[in-house]
Backbone bond lengths (Angstrom), bond angles and torsions (degrees), N, CA, C in turn:
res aa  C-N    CA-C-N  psi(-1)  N-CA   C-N-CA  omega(-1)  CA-C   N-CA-C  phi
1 X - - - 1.449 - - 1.530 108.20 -
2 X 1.412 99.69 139.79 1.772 87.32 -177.49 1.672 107.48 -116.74
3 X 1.187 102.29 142.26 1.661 118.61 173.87 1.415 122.10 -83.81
4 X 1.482 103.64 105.71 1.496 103.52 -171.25 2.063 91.03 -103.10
5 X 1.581 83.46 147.63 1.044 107.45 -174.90 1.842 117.62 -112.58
6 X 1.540 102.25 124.97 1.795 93.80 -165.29 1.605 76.03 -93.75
7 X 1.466 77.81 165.94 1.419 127.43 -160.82 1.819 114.94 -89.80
8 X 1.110 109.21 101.01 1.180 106.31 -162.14 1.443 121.20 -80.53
9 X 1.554 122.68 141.35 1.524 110.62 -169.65 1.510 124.13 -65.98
10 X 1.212 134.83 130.46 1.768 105.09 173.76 1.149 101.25 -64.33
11 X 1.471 104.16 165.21 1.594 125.23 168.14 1.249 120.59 -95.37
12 X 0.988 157.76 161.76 1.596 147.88 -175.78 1.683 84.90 -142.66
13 X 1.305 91.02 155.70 1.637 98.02 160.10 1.381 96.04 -147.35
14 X 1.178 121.94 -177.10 1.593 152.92 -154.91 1.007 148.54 116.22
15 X 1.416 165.94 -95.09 1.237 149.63 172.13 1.484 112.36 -112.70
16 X 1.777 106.48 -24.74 1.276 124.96 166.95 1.575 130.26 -68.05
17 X 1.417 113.54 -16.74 1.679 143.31 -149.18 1.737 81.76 -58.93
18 X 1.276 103.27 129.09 1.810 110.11 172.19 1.500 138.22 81.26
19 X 1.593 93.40 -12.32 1.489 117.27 176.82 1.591 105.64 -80.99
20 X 1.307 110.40 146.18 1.944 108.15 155.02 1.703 93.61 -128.72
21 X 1.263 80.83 153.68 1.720 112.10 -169.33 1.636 114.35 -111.16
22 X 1.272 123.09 134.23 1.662 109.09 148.15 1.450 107.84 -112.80
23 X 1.380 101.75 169.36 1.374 106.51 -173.62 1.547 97.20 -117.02
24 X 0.968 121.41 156.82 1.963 120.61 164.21 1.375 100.11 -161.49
25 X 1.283 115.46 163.93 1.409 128.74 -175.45 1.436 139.88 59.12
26 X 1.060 143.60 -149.55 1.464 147.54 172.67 1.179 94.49 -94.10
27 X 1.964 104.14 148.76 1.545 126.21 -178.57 1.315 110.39 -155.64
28 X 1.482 117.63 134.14 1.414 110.42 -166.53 1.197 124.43 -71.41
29 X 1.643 120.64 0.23 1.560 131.98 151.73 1.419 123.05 -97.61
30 X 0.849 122.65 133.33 1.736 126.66 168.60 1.654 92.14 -33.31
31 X 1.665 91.94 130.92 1.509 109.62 164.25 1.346 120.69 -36.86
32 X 1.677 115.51 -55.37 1.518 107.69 -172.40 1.354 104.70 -52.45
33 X 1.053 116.99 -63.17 1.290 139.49 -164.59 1.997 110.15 -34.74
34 X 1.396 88.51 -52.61 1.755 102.18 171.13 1.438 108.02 -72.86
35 X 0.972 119.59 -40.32 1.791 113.67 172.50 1.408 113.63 -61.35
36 X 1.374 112.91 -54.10 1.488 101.82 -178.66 1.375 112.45 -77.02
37 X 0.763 137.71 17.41 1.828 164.08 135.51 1.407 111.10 -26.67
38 X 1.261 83.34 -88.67 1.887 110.67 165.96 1.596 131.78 -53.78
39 X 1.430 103.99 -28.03 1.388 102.95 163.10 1.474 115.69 -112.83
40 X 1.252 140.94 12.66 1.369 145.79 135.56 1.843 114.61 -68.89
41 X 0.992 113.58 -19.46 1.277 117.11 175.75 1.845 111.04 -100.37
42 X 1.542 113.86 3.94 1.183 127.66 173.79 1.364 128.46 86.45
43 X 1.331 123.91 21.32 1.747 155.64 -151.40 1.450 87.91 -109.23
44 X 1.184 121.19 154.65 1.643 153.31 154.11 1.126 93.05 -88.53
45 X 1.267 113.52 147.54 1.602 153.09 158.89 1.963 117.55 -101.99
46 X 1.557 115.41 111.41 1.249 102.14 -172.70 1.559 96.08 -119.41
47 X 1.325 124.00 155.81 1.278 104.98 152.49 1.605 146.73 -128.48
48 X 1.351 77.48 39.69 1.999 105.88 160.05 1.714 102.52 -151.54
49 X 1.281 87.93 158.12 1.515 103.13 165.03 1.262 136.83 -92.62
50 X 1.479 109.68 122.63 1.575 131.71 -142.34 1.619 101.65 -132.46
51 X 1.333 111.20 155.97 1.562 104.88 176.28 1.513 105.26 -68.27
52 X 1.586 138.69 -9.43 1.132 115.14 -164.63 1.811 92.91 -98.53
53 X 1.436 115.07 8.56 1.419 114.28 164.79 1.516 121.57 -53.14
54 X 0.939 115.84 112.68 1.867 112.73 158.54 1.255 123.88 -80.57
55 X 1.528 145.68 -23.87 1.139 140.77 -173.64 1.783 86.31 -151.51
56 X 1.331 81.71 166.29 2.305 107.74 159.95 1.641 85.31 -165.39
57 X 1.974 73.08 132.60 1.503 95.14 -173.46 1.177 78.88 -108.41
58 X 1.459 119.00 149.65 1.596 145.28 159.47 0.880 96.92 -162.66
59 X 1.965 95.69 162.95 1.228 118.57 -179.93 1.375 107.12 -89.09
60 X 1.422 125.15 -24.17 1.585 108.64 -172.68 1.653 97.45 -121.04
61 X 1.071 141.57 85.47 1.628 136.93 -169.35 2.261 94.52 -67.55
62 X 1.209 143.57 4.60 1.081 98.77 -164.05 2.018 95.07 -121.31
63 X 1.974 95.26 13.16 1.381 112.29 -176.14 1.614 102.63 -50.93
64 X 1.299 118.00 179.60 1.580 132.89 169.77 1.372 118.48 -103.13
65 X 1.622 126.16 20.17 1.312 122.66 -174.63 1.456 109.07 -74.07
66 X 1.087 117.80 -167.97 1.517 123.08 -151.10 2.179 78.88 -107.34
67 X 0.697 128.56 -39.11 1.264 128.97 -164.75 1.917 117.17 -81.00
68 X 1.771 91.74 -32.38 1.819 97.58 158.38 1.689 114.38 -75.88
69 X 1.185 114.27 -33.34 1.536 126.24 172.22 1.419 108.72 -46.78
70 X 1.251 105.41 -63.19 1.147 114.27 -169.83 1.899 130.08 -68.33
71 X 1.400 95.25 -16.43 1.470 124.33 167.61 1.580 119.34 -89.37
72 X 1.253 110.71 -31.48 1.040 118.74 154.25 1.851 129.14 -46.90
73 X 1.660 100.76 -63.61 1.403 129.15 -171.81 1.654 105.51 -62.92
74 X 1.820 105.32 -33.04 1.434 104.18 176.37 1.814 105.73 -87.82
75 X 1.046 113.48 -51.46 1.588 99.12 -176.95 1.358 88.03 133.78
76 X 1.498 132.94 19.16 1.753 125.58 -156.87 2.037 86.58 -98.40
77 X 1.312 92.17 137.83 1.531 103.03 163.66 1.180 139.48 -54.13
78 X 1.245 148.78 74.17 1.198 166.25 -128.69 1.772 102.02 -90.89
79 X 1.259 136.66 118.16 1.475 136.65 -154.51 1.682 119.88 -142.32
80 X 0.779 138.76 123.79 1.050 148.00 156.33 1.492 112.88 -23.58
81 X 1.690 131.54 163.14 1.051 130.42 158.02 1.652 104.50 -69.06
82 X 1.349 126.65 -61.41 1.384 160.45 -164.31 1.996 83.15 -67.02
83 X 1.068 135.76 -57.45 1.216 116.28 174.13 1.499 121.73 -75.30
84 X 0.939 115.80 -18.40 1.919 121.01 162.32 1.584 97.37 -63.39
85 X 1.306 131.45 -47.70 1.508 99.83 -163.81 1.889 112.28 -96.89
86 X 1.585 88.45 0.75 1.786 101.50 173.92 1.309 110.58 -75.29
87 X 1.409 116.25 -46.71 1.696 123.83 -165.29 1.879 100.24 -94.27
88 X 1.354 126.95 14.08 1.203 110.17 -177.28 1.649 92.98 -152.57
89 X 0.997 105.63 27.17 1.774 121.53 -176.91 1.163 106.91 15.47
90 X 1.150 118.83 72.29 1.672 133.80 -175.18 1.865 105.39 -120.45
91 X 1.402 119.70 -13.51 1.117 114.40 171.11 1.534 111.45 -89.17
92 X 0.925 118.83 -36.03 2.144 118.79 158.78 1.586 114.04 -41.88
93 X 1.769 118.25 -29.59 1.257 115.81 -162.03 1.847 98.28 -92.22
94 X 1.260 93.00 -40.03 1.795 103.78 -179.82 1.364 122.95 -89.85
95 X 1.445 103.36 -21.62 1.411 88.47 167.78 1.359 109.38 132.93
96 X 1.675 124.26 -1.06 1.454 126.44 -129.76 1.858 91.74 -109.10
């Protein structure tokens, strides 16, 4: 009989460690690039907004999409690109 073995997730830690994120809108880096951002710095990646959301980054927070609505309705912090790397001093590490 053979023993298969699952595959365990890495963990990341860093300033992000415990947070989940959405992303929406335009960003002055290619999306991948900003996602794997966020989870090298130890952040979840979601892609809707959920109460276990901590932030939604967009570029325009006061638009009518279904995803500012919905951040709204929960109480989730609505952020800037430029304030994601201010409030989590991630633009000192990259360069920003």
């Amino acid at each position: 009989m053979a023993i298969i073995e699952a595959k365990k997730e890495e963990v990341k830690t860093g300033p992000l460690n415990g947070l989940n994120f959405v992303v929406t809108g335009k960003l002055s880096i290619k999306r991948d690039d900003f996602e794997k951002m966020i989870i090298d710095f130890g952040g979840k990646l979601q892609s809707s907004v959920n109460k276990k959301t901590n932030f939604l980054i967009t570029d325009d927070p006061n638009t009518n999409t279904t995803k500012n609505e919905k951040a709204n309705e929960l109480g989730i912090e609505k952020i800037s690109e430029d304030e994601f790397y201010n409030k989590f001093n991630i633009g000192t590490v990259i360069g920003k």
